[in-house]
C-alpha positions in Angstrom: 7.7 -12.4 -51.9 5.7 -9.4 -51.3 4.0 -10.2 -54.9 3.2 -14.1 -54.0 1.4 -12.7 -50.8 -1.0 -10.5 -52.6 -2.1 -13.1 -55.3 -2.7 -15.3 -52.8 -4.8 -12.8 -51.0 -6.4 -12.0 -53.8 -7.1 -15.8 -54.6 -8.5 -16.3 -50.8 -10.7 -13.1 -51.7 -12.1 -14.7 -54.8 -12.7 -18.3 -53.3 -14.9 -16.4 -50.4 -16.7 -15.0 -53.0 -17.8 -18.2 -54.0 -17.9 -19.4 -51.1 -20.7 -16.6 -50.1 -22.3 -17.5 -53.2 -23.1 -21.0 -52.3 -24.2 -19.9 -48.9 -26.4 -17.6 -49.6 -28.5 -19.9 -52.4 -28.2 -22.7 -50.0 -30.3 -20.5 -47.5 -32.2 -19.0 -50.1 -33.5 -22.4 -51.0 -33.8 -23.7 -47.2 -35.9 -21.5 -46.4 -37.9 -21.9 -49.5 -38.5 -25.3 -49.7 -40.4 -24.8 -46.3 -43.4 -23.3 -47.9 -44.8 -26.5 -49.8 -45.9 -24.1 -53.4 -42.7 -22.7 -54.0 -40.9 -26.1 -53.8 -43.0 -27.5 -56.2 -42.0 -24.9 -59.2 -39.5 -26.4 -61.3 -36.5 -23.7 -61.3 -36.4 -24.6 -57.5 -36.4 -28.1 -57.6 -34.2 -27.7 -60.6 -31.8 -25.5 -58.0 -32.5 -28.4 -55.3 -31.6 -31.1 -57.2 -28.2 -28.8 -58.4 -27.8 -28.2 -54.8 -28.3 -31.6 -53.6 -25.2 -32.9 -56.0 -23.3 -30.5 -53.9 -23.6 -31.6 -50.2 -21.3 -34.1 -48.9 -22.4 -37.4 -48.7 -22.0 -38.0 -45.0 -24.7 -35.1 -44.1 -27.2 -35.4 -47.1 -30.6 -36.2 -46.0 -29.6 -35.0 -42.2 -32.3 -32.9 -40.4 -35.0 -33.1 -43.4 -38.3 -32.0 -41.1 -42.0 -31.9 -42.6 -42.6 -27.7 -41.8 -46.6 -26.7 -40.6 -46.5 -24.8 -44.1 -46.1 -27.6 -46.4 -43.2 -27.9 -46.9 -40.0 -29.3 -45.8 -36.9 -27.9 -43.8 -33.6 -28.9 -45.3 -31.1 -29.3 -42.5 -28.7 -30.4 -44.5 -29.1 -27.4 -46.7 -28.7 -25.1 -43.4 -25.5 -26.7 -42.4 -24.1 -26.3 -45.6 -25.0 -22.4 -45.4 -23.5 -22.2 -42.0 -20.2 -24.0 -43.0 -19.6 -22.0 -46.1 -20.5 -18.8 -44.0 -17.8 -19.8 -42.1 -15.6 -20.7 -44.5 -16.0 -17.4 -46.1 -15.1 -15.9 -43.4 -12.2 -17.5 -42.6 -10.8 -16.8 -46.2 -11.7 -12.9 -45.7 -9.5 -13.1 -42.5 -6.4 -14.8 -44.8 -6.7 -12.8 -47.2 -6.6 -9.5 -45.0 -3.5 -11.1 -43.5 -1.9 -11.9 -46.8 -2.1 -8.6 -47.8 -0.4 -7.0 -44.9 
């Protein structure tokens, strides 16, 4: 039993990983695309368009704001940072209680 527990802490660990992953390029990339040059290169449209595949359906599009800098604010981007960040960190915590 004990053995079970620690894969599946170990399992949790390694989905929060990912999920810290995604967070962190979704926030990268928010915060990108607000300055209008940058969103115009191709690795980060390429990235956006990756991204964009990602978010679900019901929230894609949601909050898109023109910024002052020329750019544009991805809200749904943002959210999808913010729930991953949380998701993270609710896999941490399952983990750390697998493990005990």
């Amino acid at each position: 039993m004990r053995a079970v527990r620690t894969i599946l802490g170990v399992v949790c660990r390694l989905l929060a990983w990912g999920c810290r992953i995604l967070a962190i390029l979704f926030a990268i990339i928010c915060i990108a695309l607000c300055f209008g040059p940058v969103a115009s290169l191709a690795p980060v449209a390429n990235l956006t368009y990756w991204l964009q595949d990602i978010v679900y359906d019901g929230f894609s599009g949601l909050f898109v704001w023109i910024s002052p800098l020329g750019g544009s604010f991805r809200g749904d981007f943002a959210l999808s940072s913010v729930i991953l960040f949380v998701l993270d960190w609710a896999l941490v915590r399952a983990s750390v209680a697998l493990r005990r």
